[in-house]
MMTF fields as JSON, N, C-alpha, C and O atoms, coordinates in Angstrom:
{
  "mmtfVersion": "1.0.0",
  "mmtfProducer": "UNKNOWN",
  "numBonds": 427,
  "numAtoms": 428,
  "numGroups": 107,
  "numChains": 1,
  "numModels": 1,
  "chainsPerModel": [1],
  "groupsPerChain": [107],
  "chainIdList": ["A"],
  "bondAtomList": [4, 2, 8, 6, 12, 10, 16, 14, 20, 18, 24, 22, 28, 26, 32, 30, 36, 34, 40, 38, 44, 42, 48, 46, 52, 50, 56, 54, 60, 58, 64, 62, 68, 66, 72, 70, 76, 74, 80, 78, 84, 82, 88, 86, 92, 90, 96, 94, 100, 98, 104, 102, 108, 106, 112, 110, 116, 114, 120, 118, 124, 122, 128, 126, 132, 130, 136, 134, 140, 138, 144, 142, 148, 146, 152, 150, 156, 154, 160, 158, 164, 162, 168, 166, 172, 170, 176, 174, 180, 178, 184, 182, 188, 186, 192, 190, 196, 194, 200, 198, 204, 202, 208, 206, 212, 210, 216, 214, 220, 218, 224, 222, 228, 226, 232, 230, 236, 234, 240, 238, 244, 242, 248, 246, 252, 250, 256, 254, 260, 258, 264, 262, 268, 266, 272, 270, 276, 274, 280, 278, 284, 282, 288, 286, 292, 290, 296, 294, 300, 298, 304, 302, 308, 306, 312, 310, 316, 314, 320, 318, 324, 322, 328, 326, 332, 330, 336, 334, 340, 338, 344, 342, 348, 346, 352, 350, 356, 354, 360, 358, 364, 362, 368, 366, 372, 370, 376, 374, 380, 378, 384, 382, 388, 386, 392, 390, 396, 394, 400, 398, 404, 402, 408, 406, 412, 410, 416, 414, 420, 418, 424, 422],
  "bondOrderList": [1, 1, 1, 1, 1, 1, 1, 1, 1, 1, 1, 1, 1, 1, 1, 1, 1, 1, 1, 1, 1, 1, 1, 1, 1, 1, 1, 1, 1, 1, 1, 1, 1, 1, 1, 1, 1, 1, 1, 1, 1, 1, 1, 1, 1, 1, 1, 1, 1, 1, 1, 1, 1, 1, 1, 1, 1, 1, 1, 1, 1, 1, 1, 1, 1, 1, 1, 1, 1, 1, 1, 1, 1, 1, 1, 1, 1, 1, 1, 1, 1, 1, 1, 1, 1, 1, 1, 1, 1, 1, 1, 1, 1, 1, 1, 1, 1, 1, 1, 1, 1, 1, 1, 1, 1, 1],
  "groupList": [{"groupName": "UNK", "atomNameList": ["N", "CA", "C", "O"], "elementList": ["N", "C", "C", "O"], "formalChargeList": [0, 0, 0, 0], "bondAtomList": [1, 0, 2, 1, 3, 2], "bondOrderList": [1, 1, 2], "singleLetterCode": "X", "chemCompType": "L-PEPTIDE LINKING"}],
  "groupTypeList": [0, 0, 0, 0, 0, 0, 0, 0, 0, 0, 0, 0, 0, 0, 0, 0, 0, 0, 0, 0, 0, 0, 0, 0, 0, 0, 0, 0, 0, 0, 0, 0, 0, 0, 0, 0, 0, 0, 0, 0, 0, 0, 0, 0, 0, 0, 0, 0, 0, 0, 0, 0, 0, 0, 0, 0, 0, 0, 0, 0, 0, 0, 0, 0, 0, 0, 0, 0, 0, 0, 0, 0, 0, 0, 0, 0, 0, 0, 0, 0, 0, 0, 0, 0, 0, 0, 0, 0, 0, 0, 0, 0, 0, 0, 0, 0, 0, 0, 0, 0, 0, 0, 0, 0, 0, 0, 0],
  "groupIdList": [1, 2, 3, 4, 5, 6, 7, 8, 9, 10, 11, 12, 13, 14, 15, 16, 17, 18, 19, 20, 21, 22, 23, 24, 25, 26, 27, 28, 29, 30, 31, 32, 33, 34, 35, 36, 37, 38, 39, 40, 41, 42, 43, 44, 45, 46, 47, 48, 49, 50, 51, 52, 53, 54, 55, 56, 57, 58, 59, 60, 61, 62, 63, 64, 65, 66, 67, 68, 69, 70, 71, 72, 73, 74, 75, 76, 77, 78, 79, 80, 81, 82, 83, 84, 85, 86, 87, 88, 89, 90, 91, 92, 93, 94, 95, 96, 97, 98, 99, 100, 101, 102, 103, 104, 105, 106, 107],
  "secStructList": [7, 7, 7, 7, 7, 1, 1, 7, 7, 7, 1, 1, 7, 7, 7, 1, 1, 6, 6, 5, 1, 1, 3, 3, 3, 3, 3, 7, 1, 1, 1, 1, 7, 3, 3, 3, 3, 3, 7, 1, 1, 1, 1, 1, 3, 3, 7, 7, 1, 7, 7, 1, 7, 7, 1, 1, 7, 7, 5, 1, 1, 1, 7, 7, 2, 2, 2, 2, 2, 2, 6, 7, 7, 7, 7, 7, 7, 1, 1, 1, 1, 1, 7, 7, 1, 7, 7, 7, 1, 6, 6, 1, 7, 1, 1, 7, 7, 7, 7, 7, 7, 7, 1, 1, 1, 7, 7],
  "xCoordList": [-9.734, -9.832, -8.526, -7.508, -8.421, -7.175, -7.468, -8.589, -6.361, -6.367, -5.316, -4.472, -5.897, -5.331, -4.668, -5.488, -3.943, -3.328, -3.485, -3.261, -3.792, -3.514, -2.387, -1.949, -1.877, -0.488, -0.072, 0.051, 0.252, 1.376, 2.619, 2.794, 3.058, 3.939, 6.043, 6.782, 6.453, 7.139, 8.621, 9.115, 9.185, 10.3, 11.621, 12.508, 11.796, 13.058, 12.708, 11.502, 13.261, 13.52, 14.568, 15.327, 14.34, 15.386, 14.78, 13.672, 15.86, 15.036, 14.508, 14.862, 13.947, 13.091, 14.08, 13.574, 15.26, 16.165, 17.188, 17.323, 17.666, 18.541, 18.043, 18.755, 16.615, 15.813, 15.533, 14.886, 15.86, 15.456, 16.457, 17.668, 15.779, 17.025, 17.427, 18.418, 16.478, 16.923, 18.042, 18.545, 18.129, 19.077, 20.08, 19.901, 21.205, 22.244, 22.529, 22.583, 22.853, 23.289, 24.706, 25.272, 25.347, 26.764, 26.746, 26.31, 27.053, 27.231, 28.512, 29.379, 28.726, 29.536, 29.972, 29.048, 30.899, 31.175, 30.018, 29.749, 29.507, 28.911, 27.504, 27.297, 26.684, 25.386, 24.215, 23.214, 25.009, 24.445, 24.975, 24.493, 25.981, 27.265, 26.189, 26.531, 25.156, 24.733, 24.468, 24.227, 24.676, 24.199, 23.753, 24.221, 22.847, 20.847, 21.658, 22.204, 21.696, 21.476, 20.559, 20.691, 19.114, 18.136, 18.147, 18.462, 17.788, 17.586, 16.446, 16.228, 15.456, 13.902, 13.258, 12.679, 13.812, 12.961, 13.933, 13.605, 14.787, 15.831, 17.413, 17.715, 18.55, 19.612, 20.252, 20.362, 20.72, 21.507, 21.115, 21.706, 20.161, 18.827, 19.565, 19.721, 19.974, 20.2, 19.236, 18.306, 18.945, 18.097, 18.397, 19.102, 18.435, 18.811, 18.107, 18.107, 17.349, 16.607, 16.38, 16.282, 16.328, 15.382, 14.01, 13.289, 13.764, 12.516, 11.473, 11.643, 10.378, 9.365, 8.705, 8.621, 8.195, 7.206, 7.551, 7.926, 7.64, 8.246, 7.018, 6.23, 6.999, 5.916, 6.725, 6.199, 7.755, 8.371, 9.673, 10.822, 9.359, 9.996, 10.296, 9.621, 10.966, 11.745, 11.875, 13.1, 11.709, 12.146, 13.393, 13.476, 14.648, 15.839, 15.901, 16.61, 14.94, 15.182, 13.811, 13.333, 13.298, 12.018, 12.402, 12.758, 12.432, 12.867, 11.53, 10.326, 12.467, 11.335, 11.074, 11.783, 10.15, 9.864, 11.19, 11.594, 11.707, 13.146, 13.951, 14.555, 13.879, 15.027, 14.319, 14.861, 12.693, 12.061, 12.187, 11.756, 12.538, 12.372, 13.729, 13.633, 14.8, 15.974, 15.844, 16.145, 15.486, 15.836, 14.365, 14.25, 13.373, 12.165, 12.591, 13.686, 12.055, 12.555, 11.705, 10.771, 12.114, 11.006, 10.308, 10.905, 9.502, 8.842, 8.452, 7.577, 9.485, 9.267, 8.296, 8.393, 7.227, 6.228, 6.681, 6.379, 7.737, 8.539, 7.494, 7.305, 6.59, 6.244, 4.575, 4.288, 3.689, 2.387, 1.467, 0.412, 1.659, 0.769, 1.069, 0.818, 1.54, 1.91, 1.568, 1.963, 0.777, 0.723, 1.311, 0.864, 2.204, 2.645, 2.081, 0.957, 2.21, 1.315, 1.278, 2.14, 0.109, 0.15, -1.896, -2.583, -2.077, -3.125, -4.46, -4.209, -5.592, -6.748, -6.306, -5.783, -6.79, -7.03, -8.264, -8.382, -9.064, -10.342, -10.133, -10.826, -9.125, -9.387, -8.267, -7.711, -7.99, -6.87, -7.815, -9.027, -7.258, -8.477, -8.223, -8.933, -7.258, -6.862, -6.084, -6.079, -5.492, -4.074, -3.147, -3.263, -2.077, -0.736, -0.434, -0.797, 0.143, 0.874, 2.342, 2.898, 2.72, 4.138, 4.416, 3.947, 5.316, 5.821, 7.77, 8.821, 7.479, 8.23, 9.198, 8.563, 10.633, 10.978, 12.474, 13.087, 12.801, 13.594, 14.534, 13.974, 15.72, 16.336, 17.092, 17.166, 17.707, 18.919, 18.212, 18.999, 17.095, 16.697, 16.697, 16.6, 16.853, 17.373, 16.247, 16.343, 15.529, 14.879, 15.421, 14.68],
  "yCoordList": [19.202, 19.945, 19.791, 19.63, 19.824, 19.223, 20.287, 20.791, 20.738, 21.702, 20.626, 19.803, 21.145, 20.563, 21.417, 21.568, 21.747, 22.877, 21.847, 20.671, 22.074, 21.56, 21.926, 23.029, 21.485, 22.367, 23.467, 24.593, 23.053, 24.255, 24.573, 24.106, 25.109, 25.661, 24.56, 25.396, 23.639, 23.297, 23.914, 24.866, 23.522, 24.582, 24.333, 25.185, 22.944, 22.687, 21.403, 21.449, 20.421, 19.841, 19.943, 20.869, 18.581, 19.058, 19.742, 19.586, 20.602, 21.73, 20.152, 18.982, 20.706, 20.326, 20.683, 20.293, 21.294, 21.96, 19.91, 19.152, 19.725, 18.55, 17.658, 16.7, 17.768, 15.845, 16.299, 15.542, 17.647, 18.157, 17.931, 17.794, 17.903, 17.055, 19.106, 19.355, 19.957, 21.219, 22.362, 23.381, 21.647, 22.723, 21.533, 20.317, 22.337, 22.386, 22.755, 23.98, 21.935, 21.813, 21.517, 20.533, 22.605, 22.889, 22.747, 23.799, 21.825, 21.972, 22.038, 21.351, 22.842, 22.815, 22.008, 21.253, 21.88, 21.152, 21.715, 20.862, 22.852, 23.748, 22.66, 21.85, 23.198, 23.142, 23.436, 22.88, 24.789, 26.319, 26.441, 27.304, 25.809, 26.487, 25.35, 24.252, 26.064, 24.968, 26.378, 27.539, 25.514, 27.123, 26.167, 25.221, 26.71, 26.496, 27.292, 28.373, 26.547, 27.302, 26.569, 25.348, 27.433, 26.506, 26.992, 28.173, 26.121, 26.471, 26.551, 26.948, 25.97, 26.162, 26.903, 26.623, 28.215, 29.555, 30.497, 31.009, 30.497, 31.152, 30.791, 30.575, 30.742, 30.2, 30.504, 31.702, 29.659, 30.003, 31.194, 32.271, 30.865, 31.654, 30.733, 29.512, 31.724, 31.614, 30.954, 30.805, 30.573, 29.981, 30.397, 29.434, 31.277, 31.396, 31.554, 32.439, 30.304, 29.855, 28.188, 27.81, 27.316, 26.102, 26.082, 27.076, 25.031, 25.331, 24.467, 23.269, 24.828, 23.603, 23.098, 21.876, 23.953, 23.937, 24.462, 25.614, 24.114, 24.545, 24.066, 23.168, 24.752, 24.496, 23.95, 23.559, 23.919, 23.904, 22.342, 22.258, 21.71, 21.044, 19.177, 18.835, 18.784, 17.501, 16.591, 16.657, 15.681, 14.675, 14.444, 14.536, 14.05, 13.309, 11.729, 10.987, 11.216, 10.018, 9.4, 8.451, 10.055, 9.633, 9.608, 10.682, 8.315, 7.83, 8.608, 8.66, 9.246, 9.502, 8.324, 7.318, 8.483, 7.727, 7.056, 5.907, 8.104, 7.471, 6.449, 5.527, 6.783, 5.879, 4.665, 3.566, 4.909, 2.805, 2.555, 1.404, 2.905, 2.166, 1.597, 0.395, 1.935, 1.439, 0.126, -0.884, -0.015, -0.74, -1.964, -2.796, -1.705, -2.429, -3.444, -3.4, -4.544, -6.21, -5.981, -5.18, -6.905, -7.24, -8.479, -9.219, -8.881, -10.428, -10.484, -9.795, -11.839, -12.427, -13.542, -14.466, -13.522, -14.96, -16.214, -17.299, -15.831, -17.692, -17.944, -19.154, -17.048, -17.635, -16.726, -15.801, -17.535, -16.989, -17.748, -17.234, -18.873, -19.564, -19.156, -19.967, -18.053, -18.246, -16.491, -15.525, -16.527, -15.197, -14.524, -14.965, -13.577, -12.424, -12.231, -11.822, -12.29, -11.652, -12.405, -13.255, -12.082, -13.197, -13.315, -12.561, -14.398, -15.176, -14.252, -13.783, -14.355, -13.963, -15.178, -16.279, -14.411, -15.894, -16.869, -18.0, -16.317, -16.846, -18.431, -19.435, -18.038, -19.253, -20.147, -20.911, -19.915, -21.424, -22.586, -22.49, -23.354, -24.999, -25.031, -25.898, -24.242, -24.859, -25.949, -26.134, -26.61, -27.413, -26.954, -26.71, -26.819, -26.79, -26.976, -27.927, -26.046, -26.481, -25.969, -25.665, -26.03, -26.021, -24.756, -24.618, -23.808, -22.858, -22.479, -22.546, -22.111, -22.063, -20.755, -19.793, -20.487, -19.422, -19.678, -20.735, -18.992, -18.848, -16.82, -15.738, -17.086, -16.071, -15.636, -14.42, -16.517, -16.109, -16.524, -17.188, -16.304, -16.376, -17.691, -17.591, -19.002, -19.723, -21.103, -21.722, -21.234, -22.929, -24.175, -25.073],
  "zCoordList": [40.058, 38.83, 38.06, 38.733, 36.615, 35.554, 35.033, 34.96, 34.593, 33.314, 32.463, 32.817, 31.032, 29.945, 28.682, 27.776, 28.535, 27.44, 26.116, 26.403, 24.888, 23.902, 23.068, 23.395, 22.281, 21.317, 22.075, 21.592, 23.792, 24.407, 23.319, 22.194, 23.74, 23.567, 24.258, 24.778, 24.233, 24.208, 24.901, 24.296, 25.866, 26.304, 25.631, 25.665, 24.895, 24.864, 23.851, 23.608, 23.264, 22.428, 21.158, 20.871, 20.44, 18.991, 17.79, 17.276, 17.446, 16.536, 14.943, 14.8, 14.462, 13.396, 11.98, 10.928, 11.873, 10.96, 10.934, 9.974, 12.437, 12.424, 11.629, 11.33, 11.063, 10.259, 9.213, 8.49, 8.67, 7.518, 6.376, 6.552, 5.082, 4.352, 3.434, 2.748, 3.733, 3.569, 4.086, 3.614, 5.247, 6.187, 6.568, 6.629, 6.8, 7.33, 8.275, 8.382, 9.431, 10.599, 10.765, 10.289, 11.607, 12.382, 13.774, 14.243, 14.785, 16.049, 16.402, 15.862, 17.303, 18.448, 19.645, 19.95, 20.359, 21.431, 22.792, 23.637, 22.916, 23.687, 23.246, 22.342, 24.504, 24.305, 23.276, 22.824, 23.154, 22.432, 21.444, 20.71, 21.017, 19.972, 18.351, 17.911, 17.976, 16.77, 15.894, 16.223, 14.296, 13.039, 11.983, 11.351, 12.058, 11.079, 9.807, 10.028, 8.204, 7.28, 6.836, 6.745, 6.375, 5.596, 4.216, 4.071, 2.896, 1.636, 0.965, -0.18, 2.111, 1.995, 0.687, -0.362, 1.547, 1.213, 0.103, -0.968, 0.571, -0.2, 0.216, 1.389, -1.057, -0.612, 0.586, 0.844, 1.412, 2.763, 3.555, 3.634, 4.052, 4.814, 6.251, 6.246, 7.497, 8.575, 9.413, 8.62, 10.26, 11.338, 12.527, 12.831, 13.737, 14.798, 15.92, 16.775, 15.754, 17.012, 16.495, 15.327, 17.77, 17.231, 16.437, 16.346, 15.953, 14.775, 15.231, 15.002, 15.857, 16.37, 15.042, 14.912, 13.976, 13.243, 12.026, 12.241, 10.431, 9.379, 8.421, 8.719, 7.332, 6.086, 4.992, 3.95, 5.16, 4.076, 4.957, 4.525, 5.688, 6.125, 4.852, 3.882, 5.195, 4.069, 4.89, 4.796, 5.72, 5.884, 5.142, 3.917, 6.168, 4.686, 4.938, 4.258, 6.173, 6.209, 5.997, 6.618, 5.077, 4.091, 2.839, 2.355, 1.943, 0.639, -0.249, 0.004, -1.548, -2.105, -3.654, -3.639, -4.822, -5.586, -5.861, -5.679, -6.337, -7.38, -6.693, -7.241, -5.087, -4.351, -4.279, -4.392, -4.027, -3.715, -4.93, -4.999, -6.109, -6.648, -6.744, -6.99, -6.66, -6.835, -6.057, -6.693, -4.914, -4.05, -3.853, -2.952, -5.023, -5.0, -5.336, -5.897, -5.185, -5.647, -6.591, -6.559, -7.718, -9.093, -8.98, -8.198, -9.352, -8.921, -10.075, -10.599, -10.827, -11.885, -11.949, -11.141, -12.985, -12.658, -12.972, -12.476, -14.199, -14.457, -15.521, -15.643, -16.51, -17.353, -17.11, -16.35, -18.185, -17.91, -17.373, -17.0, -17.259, -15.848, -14.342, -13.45, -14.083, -12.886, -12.596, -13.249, -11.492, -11.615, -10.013, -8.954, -10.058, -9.088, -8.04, -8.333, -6.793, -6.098, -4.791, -4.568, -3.713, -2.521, -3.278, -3.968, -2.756, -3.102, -1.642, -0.533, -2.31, -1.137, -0.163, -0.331, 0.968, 2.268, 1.954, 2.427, 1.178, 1.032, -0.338, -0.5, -0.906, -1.787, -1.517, -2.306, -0.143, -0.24, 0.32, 0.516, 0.467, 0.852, 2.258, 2.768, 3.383, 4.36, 4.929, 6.146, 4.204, 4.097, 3.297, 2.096, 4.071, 3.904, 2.053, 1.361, 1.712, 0.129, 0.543, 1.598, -0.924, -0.998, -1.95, -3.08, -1.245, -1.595, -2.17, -1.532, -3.573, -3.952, -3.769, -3.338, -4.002, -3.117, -4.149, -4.001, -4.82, -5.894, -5.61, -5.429, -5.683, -4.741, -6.062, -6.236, -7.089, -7.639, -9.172, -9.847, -9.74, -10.574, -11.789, -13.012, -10.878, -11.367, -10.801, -9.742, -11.566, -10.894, -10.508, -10.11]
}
């Protein structure tokens, strides 16, 4: 016979405050010695426990719009015969062509 708990309850892990791009995290040399300020909910709102589960949680190492785009490449066509993009698999002929690959904007 198995028993199976679903969404137990967890004894220990990293709080959910450390990946948040909302709170502020202070550790200590100690184990124990860490201080949670979150801005979530209201300014510099304490935390004093680990956080399994938050509604209001941020990712900070999730890019949002403004940043992909900074860092999006542009893909110039070189004119209007030439169009952007990767091609269907379906309309190539199956032999080998030749691919052009232009880095510094310059033919």
């Amino acid at each position: 016979m198995s028993v199976n708990v679903k969404d137990g309850t967890p004894m220990h892990g990293p709080s959910l405050c450390e990946s948040c791009a909302q709170g502020y995290v202070a550790t200590g040399y100690g184990a124990t010695e860490m201080l949670v300020i979150c801005d979530a909910l209201c300014r510099s709102h304490p935390v004093p426990f680990p956080v399994r589960k938050c509604t209001h949680y941020l990712d900070k190492n999730r890019r949002d719009i403004e940043e992909m785009e900074k860092v999006a490449w542009i893909i110039d066509t070189g004119g209007t015969r030439r169009k952007a993009g990767f091609e269907p698999a379906e309309s190539g002929t199956g032999t080998e062509r030749e691919i052009e690959l232009t880095l510094d904007g310059k033919e």
